[in-house]
KEMARVEX-599770 format. One record per residue (C-alpha): residue number from 1; residue in three letters; x, y, z. Coordinates in steps of 0.05 Angstrom, whole numbers. Layout:
+-----+-----+--------+--------+--------+
:   i :  aa :   east :  north :     up :
+-----+-----+--------+--------+--------+
: NUM : ALA :      X :      Y :      Z :
...
+-----+-----+--------+--------+--------+
//
This chain:
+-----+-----+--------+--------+--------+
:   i :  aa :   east :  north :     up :
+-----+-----+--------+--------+--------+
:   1 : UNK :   -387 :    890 :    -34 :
:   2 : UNK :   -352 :    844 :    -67 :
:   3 : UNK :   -305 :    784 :    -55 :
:   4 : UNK :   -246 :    768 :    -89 :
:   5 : UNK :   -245 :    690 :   -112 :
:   6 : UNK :   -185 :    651 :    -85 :
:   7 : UNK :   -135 :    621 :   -137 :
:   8 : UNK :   -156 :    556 :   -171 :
:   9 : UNK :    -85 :    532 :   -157 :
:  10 : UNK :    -81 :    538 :    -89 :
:  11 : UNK :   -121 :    475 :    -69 :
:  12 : UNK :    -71 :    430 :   -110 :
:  13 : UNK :    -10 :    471 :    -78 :
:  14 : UNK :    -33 :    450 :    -12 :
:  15 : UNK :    -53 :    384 :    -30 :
:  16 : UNK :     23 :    376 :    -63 :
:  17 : UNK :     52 :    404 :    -11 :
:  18 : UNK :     13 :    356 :     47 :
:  19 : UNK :     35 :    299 :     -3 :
:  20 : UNK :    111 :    322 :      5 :
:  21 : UNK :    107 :    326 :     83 :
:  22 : UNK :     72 :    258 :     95 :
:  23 : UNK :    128 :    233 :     54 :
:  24 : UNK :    181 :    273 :     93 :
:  25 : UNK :    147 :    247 :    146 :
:  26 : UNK :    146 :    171 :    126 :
:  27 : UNK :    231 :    182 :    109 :
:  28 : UNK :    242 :    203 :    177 :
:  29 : UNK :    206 :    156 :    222 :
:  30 : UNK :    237 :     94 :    178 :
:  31 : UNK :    308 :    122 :    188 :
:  32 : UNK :    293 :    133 :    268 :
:  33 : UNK :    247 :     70 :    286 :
:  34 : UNK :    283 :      6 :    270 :
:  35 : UNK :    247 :    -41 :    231 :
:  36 : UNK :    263 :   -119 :    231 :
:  37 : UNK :    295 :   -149 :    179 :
:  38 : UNK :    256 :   -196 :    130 :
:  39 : UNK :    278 :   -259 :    154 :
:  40 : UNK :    252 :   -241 :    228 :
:  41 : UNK :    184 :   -221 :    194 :
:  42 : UNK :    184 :   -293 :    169 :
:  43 : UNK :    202 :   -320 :    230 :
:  44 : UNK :    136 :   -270 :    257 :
:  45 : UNK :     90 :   -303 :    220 :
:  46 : UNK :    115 :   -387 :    224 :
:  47 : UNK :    108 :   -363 :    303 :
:  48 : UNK :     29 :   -346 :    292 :
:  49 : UNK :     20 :   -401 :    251 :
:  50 : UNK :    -46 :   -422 :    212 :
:  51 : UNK :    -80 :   -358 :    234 :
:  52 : UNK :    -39 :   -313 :    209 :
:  53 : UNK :    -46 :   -345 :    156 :
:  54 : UNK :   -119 :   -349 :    147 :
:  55 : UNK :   -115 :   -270 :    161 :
:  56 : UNK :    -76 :   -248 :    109 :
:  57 : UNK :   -120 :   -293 :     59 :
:  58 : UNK :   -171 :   -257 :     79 :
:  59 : UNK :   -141 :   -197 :     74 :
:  60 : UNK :   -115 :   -203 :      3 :
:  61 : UNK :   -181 :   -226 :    -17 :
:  62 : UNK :   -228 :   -177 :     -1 :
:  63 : UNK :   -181 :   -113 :     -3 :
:  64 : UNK :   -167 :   -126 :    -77 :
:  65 : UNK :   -239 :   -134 :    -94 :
:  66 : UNK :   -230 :    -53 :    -87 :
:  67 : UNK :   -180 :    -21 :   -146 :
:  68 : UNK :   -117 :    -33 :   -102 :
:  69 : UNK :    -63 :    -68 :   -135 :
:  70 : UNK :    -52 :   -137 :   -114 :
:  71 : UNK :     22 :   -138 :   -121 :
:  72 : UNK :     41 :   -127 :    -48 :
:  73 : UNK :      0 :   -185 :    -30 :
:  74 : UNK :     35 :   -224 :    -70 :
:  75 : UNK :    108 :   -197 :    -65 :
:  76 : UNK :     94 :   -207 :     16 :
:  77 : UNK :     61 :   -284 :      1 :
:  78 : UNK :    137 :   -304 :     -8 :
:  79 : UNK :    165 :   -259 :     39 :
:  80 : UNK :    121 :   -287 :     96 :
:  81 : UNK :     93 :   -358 :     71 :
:  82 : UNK :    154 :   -382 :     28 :
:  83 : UNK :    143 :   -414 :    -51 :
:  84 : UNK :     86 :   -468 :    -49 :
:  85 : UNK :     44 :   -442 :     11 :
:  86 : UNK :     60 :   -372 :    -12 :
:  87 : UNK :     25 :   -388 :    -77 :
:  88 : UNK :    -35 :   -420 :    -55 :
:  89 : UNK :    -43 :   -361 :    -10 :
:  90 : UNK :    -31 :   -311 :    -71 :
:  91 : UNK :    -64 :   -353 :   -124 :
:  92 : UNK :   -132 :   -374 :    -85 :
:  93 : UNK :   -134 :   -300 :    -51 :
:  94 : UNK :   -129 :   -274 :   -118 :
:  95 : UNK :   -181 :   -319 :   -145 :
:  96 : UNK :   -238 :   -306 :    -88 :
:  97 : UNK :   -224 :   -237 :   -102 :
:  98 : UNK :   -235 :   -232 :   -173 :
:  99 : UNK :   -304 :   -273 :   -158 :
: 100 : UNK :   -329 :   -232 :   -106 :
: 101 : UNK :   -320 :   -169 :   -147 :
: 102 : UNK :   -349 :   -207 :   -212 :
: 103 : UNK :   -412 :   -221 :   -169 :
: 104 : UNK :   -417 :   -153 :   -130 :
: 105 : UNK :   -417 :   -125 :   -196 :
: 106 : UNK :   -473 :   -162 :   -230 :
: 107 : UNK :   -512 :   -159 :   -170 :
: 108 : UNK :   -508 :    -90 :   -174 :
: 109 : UNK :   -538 :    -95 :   -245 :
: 110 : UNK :   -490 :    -76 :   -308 :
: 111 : UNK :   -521 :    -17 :   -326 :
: 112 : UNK :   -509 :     13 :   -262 :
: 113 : UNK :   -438 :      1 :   -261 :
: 114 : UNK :   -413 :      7 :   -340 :
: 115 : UNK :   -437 :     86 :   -334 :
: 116 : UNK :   -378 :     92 :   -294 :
: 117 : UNK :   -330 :     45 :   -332 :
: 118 : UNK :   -317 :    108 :   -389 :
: 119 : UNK :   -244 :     96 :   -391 :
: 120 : UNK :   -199 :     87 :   -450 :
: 121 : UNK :   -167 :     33 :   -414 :
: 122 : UNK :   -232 :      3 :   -391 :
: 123 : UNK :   -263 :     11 :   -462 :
: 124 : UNK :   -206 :    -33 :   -491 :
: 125 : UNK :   -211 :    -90 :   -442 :
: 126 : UNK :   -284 :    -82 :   -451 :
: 127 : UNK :   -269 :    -92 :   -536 :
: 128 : UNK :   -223 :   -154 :   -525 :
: 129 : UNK :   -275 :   -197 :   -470 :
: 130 : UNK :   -328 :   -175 :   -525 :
: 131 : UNK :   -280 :   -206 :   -582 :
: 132 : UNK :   -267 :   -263 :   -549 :
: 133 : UNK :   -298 :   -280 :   -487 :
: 134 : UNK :   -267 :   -313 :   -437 :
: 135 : UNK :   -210 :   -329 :   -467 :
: 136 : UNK :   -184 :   -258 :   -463 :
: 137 : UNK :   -198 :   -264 :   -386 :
: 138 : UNK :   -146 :   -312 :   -386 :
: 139 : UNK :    -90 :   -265 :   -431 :
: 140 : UNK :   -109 :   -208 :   -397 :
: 141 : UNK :    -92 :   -230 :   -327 :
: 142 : UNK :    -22 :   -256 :   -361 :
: 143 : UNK :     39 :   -206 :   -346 :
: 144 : UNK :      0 :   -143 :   -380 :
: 145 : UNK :    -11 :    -76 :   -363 :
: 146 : UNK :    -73 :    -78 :   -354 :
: 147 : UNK :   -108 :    -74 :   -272 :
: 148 : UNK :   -131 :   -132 :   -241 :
: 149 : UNK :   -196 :    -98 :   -220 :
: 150 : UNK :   -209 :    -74 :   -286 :
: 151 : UNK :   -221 :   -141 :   -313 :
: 152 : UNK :   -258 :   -158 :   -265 :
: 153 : UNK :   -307 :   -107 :   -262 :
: 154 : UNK :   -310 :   -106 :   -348 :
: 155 : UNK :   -317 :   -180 :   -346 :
: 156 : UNK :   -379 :   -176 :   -302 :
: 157 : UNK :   -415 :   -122 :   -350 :
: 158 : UNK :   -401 :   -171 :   -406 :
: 159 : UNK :   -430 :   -237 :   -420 :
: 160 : UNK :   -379 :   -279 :   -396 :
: 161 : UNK :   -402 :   -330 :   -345 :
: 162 : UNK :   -374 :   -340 :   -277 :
: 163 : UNK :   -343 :   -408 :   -275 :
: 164 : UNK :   -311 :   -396 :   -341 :
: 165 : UNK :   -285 :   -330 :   -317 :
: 166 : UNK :   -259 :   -358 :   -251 :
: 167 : UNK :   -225 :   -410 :   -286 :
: 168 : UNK :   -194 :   -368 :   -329 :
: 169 : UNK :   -167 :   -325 :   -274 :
: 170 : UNK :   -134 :   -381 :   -250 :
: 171 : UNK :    -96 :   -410 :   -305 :
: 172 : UNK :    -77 :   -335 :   -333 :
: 173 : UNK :    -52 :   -307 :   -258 :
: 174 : UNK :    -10 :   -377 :   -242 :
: 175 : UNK :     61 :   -357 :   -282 :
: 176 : UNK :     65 :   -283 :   -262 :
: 177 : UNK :     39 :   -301 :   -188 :
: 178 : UNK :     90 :   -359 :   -185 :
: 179 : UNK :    141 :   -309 :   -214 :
: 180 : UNK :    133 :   -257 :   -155 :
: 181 : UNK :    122 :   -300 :   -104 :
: 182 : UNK :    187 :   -337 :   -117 :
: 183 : UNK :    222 :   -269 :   -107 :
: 184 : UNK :    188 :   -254 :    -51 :
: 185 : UNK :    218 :   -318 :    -26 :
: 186 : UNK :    276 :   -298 :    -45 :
: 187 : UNK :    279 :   -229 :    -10 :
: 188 : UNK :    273 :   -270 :     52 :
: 189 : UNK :    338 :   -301 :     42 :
: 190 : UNK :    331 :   -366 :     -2 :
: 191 : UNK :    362 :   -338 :    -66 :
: 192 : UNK :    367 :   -410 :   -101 :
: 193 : UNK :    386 :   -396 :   -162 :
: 194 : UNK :    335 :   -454 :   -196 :
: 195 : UNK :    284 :   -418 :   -156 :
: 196 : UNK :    306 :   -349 :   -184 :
: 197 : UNK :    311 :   -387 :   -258 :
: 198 : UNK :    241 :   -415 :   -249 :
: 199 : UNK :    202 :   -344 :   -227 :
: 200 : UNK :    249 :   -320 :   -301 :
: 201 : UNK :    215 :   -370 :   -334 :
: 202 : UNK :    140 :   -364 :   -312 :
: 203 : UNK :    154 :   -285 :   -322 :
: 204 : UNK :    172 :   -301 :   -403 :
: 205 : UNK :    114 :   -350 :   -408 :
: 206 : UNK :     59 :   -295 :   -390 :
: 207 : UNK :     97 :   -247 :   -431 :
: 208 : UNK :     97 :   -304 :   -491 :
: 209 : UNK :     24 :   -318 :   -471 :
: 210 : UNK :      8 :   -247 :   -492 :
: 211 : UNK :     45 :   -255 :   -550 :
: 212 : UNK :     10 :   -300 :   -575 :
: 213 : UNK :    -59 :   -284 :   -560 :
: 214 : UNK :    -48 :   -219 :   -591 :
: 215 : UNK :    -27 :   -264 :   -664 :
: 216 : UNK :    -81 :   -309 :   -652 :
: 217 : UNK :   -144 :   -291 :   -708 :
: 218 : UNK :   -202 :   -264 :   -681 :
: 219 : UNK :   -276 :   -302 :   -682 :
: 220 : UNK :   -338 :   -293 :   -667 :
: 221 : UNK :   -344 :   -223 :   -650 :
: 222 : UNK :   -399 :   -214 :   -697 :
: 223 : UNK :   -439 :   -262 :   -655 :
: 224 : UNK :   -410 :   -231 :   -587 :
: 225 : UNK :   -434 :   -162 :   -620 :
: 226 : UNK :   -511 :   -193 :   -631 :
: 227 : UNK :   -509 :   -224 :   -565 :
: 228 : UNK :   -495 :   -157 :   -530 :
: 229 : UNK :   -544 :   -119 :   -566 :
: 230 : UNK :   -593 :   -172 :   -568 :
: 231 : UNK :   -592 :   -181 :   -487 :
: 232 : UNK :   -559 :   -121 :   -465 :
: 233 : UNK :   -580 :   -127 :   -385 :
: 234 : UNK :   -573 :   -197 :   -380 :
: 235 : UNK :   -538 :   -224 :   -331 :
: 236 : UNK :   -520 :   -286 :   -344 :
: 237 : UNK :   -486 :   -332 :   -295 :
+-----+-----+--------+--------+--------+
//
């Protein structure tokens, strides 16, 4: 007796087709529940005060060690926080985050990790840090399309160190964070128009940053290239 094999295509069908009704779904309960406005969210939150917070710090910082983009967390710094404690929020969140995962990573030993880091994308990042260390940290967390996990996971299989790399995370994620959290501010009603002009401006400077990086000469990647296969498991703090 034999058994006829179900259709490859089926799984997908039904897995496209569950992705269409949660969606359906999501439409319909947002038209039918009422949901409060932004500026009562904000309102939410000054109301909790320094827990909240506290919360969403935490929050930000230890959900984004996973691949999840980081954007919400910073669009909803604005919303909920405002422009300068909105961007400590974003900028230190982001920060811990990008440690923790550079740590978790090496303490998981490189070797274990970079078999799974095959990507194209991954490959690239992993040619620039080798090129130029961690300077390119600092570029590559500028306004570019390339995930914040990824660099932080390629970093930590590289020989960058930590407080260089941390450093560098802050100075290259200040003008686009400071960018997004402005409109974030700005969604919750305080469109100033030097506010808007400023979040512009940081938004052309990380684009300008890559720019330039991407002119600048490249050096010492012969010694990055003996270092690596000189000391391939190191792992260097």
């Amino acid at each position: 007796m034999t058994t006829t094999p179900r259709p490859a295509h089926r799984r997908p069908g039904v897995r496209a087709a569950g992705a269409l009704l949660a969606v359906a779904a999501l439409v319909v309960l947002a038209a039918l529940v009422p949901l409060p406005s932004v500026e009562r969210v904000r309102e939410w939150a000054t109301a909790v005060g320094p827990t909240f917070v506290l919360v969403f710090f935490l929050a930000h910082a230890l959900v984004t060690v996973l691949p999840v983009p980081r954007t919400l967390f910073t669009v909803s710094a604005g919303v909920l926080f405002g422009p300068v404690t909105g961007l400590l929020v974003a900028v230190g969140a982001t920060t811990v985050s990008a440690v923790l995962a550079f740590v978790a990573v090496r303490a998981l030993g490189r070797s274990v990790v970079a078999r799974h880091l095959r990507h194209p994308l991954v490959r690239a990042v992993d040619a620039r840090l080798e090129r130029r260390g961690w300077l390119a940290v600092g570029s590559l967390r500028l306004i570019a399309p390339v995930p914040f996990s990824v660099v932080n996971y390629s970093a930590a299989v590289s020989s960058v160190r930590l407080a260089p790399f941390a450093l560098a995370t802050v100075v290259g994620v200040v003008p686009g964070t400071v960018g997004v959290v402005l409109l974030g501010n700005a969604l919750a009603g305080d469109a100033d128009p030097l506010m808007l002009a400023v979040s512009g401006v940081c938004i052309a400077v990380g684009v300008l940053g890559l720019l330039v990086d991407a002119r600048l000469p490249v050096t010492g990647s012969s010694d990055a290239s003996a270092s690596r296969e000189s000391s391939p498991t190191s792992l260097g703090t």
